[in-house]
SETIMI-275647 format. One record per residue (C-alpha): residue in three letters; z negated, y, x. Coordinates in nm, 4 decimals, padded with zeros to 6 digits. Each point is the difference from the previous one (the first is absolute). Layout:
<rs>
[r 'ala',[Z,Y,X]]
...
</rs>
This chain:
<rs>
[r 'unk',[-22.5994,-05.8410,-04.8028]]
[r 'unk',[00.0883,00.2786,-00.2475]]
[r 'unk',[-00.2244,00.1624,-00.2585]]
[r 'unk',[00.0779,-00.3393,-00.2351]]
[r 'unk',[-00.1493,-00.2372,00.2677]]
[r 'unk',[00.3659,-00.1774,-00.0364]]
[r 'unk',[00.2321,-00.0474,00.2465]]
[r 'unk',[00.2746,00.2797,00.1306]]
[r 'unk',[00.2802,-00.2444,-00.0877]]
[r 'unk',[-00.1281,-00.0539,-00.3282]]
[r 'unk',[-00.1142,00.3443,-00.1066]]
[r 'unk',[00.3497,00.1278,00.0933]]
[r 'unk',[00.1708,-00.2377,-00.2038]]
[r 'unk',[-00.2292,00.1166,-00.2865]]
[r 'unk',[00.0872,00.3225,00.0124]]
[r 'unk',[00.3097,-00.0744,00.0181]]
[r 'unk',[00.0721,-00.1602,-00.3189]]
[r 'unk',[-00.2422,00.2602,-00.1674]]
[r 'unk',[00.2385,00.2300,00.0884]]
[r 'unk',[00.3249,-00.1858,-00.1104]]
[r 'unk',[-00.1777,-00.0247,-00.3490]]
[r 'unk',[-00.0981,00.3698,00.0121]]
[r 'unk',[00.3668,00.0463,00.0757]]
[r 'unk',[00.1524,-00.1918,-00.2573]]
[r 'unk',[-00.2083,00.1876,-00.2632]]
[r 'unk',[00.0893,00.3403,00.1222]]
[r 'unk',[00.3511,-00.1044,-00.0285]]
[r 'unk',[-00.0769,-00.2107,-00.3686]]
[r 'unk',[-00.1521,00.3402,-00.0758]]
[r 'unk',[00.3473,00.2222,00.1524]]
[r 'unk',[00.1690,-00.2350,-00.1939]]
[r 'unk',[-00.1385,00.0165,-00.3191]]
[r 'unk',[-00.0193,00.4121,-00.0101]]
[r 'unk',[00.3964,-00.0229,00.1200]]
[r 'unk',[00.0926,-00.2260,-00.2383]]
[r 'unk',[-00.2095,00.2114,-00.3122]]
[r 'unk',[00.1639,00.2869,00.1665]]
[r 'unk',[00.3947,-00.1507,-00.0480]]
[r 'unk',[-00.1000,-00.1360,-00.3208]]
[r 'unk',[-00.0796,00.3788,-00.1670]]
[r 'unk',[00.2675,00.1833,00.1924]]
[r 'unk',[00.2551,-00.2505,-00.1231]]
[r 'unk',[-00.1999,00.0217,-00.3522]]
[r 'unk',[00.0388,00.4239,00.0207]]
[r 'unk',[00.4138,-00.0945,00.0884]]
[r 'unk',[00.0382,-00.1935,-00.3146]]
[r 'unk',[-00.1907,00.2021,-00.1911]]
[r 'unk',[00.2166,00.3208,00.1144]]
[r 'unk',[00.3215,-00.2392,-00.0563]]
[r 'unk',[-00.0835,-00.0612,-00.2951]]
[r 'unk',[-00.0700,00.3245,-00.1388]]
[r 'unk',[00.3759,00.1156,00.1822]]
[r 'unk',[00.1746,-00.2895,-00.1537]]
[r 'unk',[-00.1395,-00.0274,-00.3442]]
[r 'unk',[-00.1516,00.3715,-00.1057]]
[r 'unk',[-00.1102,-00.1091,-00.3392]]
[r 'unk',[-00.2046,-00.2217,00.1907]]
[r 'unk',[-00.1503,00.2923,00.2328]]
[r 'unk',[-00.3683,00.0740,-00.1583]]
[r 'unk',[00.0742,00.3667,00.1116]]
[r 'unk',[00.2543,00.0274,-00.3107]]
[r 'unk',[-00.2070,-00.1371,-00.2546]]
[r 'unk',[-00.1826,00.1664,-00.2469]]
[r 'unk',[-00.2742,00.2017,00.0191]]
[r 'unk',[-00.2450,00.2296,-00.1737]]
[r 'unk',[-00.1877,00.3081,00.0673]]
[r 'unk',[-00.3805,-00.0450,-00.1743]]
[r 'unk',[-00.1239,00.2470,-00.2084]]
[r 'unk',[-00.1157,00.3489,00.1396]]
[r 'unk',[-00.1842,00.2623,-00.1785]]
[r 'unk',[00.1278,00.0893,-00.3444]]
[r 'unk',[00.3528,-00.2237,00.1628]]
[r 'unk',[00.0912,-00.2937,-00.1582]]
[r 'unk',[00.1188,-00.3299,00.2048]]
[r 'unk',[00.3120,00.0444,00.0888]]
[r 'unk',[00.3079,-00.1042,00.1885]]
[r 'unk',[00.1310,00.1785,00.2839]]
[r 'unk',[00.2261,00.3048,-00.0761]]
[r 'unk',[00.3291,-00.0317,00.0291]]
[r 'unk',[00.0258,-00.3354,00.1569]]
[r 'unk',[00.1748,-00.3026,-00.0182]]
[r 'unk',[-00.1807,-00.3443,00.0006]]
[r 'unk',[00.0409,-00.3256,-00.0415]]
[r 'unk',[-00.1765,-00.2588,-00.2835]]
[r 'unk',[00.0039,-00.3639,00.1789]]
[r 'unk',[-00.1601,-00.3327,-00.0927]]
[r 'unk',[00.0105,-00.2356,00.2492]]
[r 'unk',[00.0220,-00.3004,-00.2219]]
[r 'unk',[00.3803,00.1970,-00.0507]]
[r 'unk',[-00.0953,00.0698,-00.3683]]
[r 'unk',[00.1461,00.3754,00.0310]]
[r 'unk',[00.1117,00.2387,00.2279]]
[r 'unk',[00.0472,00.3403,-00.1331]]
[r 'unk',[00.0392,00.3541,00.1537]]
[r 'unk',[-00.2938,00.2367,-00.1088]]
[r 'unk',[00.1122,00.3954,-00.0021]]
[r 'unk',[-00.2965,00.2640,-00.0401]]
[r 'unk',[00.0740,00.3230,-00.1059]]
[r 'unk',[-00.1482,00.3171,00.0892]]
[r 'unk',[-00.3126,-00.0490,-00.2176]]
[r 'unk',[-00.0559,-00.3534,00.1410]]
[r 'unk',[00.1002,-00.1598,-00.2998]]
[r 'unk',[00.2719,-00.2892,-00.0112]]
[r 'unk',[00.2286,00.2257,-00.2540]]
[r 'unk',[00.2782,00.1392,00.0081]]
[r 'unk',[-00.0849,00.3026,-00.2812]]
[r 'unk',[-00.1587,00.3430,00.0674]]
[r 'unk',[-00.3346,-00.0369,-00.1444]]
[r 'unk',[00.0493,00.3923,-00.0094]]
[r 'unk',[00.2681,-00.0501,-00.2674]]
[r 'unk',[-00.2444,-00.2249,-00.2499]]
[r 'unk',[00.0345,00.1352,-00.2848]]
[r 'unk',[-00.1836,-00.0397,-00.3258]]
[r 'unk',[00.2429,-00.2399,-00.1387]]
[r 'unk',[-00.0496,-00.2270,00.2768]]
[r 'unk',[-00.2307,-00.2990,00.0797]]
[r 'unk',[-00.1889,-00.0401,00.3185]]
[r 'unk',[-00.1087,-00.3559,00.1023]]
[r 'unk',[-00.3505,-00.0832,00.2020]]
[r 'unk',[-00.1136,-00.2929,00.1383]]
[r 'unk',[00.0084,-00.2745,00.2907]]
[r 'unk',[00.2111,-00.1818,00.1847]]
[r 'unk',[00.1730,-00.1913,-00.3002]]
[r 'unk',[00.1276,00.3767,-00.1029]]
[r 'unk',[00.1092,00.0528,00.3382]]
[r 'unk',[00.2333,-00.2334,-00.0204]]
[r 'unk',[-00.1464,-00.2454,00.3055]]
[r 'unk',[00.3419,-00.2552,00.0635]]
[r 'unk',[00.2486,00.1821,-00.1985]]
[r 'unk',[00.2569,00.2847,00.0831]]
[r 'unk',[-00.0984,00.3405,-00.1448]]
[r 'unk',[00.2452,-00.0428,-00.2493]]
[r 'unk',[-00.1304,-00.3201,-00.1563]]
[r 'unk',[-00.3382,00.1011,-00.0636]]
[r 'unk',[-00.1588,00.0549,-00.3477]]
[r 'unk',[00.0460,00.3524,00.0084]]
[r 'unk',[00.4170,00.0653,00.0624]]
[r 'unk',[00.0201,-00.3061,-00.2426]]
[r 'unk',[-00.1909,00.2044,-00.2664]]
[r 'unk',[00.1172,00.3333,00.0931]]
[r 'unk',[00.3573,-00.1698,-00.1387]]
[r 'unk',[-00.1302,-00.1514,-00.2520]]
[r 'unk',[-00.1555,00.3245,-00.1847]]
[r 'unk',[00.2174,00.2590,00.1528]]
[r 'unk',[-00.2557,00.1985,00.1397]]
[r 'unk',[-00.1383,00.0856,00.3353]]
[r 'unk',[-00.2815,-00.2573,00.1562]]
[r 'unk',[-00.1312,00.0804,00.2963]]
[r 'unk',[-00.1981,-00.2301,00.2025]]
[r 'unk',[-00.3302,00.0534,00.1604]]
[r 'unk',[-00.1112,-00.3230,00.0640]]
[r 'unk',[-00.1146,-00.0796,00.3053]]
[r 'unk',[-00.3200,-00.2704,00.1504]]
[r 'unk',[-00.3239,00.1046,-00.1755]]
[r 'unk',[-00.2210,-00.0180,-00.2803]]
[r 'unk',[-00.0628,00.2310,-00.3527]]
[r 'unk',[-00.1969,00.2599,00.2156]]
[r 'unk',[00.2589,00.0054,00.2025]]
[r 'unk',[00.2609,00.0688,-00.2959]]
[r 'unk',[-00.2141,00.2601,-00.0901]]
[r 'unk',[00.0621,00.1901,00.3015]]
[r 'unk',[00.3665,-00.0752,00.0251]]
[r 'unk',[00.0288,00.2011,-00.3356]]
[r 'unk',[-00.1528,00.3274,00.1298]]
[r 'unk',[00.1838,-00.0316,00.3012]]
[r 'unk',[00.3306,-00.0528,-00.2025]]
[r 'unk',[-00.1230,00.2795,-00.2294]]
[r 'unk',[-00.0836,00.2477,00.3509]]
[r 'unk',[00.3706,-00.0881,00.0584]]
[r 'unk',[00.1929,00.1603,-00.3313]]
[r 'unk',[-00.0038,-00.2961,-00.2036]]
[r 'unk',[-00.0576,00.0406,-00.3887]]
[r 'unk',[00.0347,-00.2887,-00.1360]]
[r 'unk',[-00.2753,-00.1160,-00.2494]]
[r 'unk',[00.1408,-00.3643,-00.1138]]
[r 'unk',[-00.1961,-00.2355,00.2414]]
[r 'unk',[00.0217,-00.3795,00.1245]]
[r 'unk',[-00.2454,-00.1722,00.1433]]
[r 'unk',[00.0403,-00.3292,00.1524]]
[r 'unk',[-00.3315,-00.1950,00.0336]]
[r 'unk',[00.0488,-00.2792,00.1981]]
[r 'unk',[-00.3099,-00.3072,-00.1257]]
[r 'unk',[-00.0129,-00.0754,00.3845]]
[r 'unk',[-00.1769,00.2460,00.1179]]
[r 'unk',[00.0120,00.3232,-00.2206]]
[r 'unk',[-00.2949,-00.0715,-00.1940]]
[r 'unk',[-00.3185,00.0659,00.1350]]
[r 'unk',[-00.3690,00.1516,00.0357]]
[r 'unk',[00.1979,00.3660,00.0390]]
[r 'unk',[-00.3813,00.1681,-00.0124]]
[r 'unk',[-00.1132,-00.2313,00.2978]]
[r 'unk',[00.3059,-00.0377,00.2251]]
[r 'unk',[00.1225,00.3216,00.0356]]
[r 'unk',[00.3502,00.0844,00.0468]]
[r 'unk',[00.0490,-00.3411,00.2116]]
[r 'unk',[00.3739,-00.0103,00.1065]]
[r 'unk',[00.2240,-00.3344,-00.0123]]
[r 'unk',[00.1395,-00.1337,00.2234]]
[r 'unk',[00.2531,00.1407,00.2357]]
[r 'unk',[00.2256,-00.2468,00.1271]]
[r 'unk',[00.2147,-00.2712,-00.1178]]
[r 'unk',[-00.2875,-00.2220,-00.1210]]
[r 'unk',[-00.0877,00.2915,-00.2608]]
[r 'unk',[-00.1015,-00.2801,-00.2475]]
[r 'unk',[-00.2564,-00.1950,00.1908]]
[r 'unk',[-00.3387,00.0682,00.0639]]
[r 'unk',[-00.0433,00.1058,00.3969]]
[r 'unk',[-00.2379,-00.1880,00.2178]]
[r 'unk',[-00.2030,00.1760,00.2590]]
[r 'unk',[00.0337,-00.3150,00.2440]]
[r 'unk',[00.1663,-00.3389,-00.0456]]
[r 'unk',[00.3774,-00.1442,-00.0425]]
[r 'unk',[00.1272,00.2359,-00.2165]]
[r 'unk',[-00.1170,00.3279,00.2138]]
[r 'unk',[00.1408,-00.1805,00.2714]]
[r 'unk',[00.3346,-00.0338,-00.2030]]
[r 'unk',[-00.0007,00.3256,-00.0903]]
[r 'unk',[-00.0140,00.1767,00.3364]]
[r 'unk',[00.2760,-00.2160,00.0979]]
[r 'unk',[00.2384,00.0660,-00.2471]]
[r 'unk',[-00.1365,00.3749,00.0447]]
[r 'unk',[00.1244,00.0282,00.3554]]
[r 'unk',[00.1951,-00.2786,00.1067]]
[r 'unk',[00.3348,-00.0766,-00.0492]]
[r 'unk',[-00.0099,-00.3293,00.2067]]
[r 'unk',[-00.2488,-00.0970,-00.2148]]
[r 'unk',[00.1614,00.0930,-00.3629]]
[r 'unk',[00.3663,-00.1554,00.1509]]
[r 'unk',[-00.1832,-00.3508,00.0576]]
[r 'unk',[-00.1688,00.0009,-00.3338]]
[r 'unk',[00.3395,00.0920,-00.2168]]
[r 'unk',[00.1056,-00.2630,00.1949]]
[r 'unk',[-00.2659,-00.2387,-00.1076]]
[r 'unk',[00.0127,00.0444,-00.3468]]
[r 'unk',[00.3733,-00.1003,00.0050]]
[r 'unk',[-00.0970,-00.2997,00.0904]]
[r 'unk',[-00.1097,-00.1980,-00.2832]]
[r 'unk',[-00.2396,-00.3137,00.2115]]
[r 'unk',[-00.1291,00.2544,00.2335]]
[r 'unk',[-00.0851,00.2303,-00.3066]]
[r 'unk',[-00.1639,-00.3130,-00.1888]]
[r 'unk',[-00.2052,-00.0417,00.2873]]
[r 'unk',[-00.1270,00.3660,00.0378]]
[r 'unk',[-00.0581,-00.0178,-00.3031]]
[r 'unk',[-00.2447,-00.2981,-00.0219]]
[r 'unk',[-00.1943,00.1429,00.3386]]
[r 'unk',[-00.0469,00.3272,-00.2111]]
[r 'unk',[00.2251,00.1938,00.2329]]
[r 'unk',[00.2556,00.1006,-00.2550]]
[r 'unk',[-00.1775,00.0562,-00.3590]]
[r 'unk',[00.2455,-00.0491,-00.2718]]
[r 'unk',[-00.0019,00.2204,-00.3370]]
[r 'unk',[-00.1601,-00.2510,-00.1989]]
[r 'unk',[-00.3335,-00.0369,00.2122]]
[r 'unk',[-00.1933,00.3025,-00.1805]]
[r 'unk',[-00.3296,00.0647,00.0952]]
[r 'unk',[-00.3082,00.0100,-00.2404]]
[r 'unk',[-00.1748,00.3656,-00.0221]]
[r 'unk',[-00.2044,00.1662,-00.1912]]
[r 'unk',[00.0517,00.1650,-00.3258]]
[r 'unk',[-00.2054,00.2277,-00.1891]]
[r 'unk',[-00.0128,00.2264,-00.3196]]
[r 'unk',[-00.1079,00.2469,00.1989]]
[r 'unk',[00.3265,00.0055,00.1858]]
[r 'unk',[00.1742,00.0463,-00.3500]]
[r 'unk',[-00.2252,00.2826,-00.0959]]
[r 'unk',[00.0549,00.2018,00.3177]]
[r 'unk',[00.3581,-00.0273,-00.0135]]
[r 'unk',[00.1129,00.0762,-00.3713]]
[r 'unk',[-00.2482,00.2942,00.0815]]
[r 'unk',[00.2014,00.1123,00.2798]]
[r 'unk',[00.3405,-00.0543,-00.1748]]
[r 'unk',[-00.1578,00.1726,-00.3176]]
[r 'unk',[-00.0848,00.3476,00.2410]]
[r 'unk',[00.3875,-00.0465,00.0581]]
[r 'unk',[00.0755,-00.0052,-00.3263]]
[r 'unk',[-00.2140,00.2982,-00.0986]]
[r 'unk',[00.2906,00.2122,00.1854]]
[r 'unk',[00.3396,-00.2520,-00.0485]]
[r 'unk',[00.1151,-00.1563,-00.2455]]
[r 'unk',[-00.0021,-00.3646,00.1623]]
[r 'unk',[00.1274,-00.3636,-00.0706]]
[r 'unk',[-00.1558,-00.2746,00.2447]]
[r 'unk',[00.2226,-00.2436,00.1009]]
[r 'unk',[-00.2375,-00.3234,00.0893]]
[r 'unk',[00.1121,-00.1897,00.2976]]
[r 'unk',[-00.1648,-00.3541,-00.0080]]
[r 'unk',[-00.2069,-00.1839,00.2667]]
[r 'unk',[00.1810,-00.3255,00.0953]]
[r 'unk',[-00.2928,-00.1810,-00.0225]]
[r 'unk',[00.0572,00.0391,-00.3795]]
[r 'unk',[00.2896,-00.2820,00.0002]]
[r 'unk',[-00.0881,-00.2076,00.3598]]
[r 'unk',[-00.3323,-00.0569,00.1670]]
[r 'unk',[-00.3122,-00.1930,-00.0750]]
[r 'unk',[-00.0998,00.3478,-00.2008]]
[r 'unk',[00.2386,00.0026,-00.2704]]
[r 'unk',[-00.2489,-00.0026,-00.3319]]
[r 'unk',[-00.2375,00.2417,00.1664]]
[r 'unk',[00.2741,00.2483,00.1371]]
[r 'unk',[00.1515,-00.0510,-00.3625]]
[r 'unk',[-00.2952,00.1186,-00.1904]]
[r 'unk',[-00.0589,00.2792,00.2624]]
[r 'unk',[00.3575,00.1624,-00.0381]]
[r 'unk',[-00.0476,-00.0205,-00.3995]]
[r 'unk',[-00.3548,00.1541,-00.0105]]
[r 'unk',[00.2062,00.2793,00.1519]]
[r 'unk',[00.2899,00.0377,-00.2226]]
[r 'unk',[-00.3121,00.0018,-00.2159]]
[r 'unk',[-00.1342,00.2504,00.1614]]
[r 'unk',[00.3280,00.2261,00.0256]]
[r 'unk',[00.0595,-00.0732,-00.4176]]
[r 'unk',[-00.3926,00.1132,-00.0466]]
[r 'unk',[00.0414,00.3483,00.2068]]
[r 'unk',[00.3237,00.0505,-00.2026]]
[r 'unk',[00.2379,-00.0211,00.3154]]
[r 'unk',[00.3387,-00.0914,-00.0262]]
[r 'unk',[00.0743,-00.2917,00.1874]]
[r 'unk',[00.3097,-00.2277,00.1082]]
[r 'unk',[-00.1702,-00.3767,00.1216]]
[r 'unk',[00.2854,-00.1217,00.2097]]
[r 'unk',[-00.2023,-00.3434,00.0080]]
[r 'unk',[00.1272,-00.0674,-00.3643]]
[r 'unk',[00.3453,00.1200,00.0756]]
[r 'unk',[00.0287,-00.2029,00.3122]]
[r 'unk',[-00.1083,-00.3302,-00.2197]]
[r 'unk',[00.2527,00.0756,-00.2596]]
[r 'unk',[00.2552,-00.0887,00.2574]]
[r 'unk',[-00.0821,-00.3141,00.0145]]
[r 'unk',[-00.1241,-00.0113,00.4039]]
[r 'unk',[-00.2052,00.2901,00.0908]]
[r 'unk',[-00.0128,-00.0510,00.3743]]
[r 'unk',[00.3860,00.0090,00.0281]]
[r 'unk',[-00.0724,00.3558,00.0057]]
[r 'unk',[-00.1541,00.0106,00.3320]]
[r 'unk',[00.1205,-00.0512,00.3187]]
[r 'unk',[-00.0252,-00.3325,00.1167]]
[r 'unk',[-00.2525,00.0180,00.2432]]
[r 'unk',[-00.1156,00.3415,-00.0821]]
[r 'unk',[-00.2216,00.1215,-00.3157]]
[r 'unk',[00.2360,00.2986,-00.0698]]
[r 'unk',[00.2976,00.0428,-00.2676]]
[r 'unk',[00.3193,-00.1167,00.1276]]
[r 'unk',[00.2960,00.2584,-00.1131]]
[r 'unk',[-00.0098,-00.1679,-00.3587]]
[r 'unk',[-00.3774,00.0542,-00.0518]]
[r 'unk',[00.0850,00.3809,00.0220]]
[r 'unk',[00.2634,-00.0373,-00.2328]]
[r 'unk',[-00.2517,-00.1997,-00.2706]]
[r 'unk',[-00.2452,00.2730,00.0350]]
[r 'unk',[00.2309,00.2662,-00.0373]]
[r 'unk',[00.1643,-00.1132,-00.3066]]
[r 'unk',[-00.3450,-00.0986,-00.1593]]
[r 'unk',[-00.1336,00.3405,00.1009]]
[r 'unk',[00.3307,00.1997,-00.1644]]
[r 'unk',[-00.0933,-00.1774,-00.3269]]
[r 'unk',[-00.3859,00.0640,00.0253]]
[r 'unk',[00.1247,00.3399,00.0495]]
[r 'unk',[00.2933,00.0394,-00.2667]]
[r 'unk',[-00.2190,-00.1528,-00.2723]]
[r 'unk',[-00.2590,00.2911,00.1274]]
[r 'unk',[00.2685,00.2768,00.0104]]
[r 'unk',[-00.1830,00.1266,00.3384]]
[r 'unk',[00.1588,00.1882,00.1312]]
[r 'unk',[00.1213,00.1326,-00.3363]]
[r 'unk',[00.3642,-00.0005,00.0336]]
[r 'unk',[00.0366,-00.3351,00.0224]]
</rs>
């Protein structure tokens, strides 16, 4: 009898099928780690296939930033050539940087004192539209006069430093637009300091640490796999309604509630005054969405006319594209459709309405 008290024959045959079991899961196991193993190499081919076969899709091409160093400014990467995709196919536009980082194609050297420099976020910058489209070439022909654009992703501190660091480059120009976008522009300046926008494509939303939309994010940050399946989604109408109603995709007119408060008003026509103590500016007011579609309408109403208000109180010339965009008739046709930023005709509304703020002012004065 063995250790068990059972019989040879029967202990054996134990064994036996203990071991065909501890077999089968070693090999269930092989299996498994083979099979995860084919799965991400052929994932890695796709992904490289992809980026080979359609380079606007290839994350490596899109664009990018460099934050804010020092007394430096955010900025694009000198002389480079990028690429401005939505994956919803919305736009996609080639992005040159000059040698100061700036998507321009003047010599901020050369700005002279007739000439009008232009601060402010991503709107300014033109996000979706060719460089020629944007509010500045359209204005630039429309007063005859140089315009030279500085916007880039960031807030009024930020503006602030992109003047001295067009002024440490030659420029001197003293006629000054700044674009304050009602998204995210206005805010507790004394108590977030110098807090930088966004980055990336989603320069509009507010970034979550965890959750979907990080998750989103990274992907469309790195893979082109990833960004080919969801332009490829959104063509599809069902499939899109379906995203949709799972909270995958979030369409322009689900605006989320925040937080408004005077304080946010005060700091910033305070920090757009301190410009104006050394330009002469005009603000050009870029309105929050959430002004014409959300569940926030009357409250994001009252909070972009308390600071009109505001700007009219502190004696600072202001253009309020909100009222310009209703005069149309449909103020939303001037965004993309499933992006928050001005198609090529909302930089052609601004830049007329700013060329009359600016004749009727006679700034600069040879207009």
């Amino acid at each position: 009898m063995n250790r068990l008290n059972l019989p040879r024959k029967l202990y054996t045959h134990d064994l036996c099928i203990h071991s065909f079991f501890q077999d089968m899961i070693i090999k269930s196991t092989l299996s498994g780690i083979q099979f995860i193993f084919f799965l991400l190499a052929a994932l890695v081919v796709q992904e490289y296939a992809v980026r080979l076969a359609l380079p606007s899709f290839d994350p490596t091409q899109h664009l990018r930033f460099e934050p804010s160093t020092g007394d430096l400014p955010i900025l694009g990467a000198r002389n480079t050539k990028q690429r401005l995709v939505k994956n919803s196919g919305d736009y996609d536009v080639a992005v040159h940087f000059n040698k100061y980082g700036l998507r321009d194609d003047r010599d901020l050297a050369h700005a002279g004192l007739e000439d009008v420099l232009f601060v402010g976020d991503s709107f300014g910058f033109g996000w979706g539209v060719n460089e020629g489209e944007r509010v500045t070439e359209k204005l630039e022909s429309l007063l005859g006069l140089k315009v030279f654009n500085l916007a880039i992703p960031n807030n009024v501190a930020g503006y602030h430093q992109m003047l001295d660091y067009a002024k440490q480059h030659g420029s001197r120009a003293t006629d000054v637009i700044v674009g304050i976008n009602m998204s995210d522009d206005v805010m507790d300046y004394e108590s977030v300091a110098n807090q930088p926008k966004q980055l990336n494509e989603s320069a509009t939303v507010q970034r979550e640490t965890f959750g979907l939309l990080a998750v989103k994010e990274f992907l469309l940050a790195h893979s082109g796999l990833y960004f080919m399946a969801t332009n490829l989604v959104n063509r599809v109408p069902w499939l899109r309604h379906q995203l949709v109603a799972l909270g995958v995709i979030i369409p322009l007119d689900q605006v989320p509630s925040r937080t408004l408060s005077e304080v946010s008003i005060k700091s910033t026509i305070a920090k757009i005054a301190t410009i104006r103590s050394k330009y002469r500016v005009t603000v050009l007011i870029i309105p929050y969405r959430g002004v014409w579609v959300g569940e926030q309408t009357v409250n994001e109403t009252r909070y972009h006319e308390r600071f009109t208000s505001a700007l009219s109180d502190a004696g600072i010339p202001f253009v309020d594209m909100k009222s310009v965009q209703e005069d149309q008739g449909n103020p939303m046709k001037f965004h993309f459709q499933n992006d928050a930023h001005w198609n090529a005709s909302g930089h052609v509304l601004a830049a007329e309405a700013l060329a009359a703020e600016m004749r009727r002012r006679r700034i600069p004065s040879n207009l």
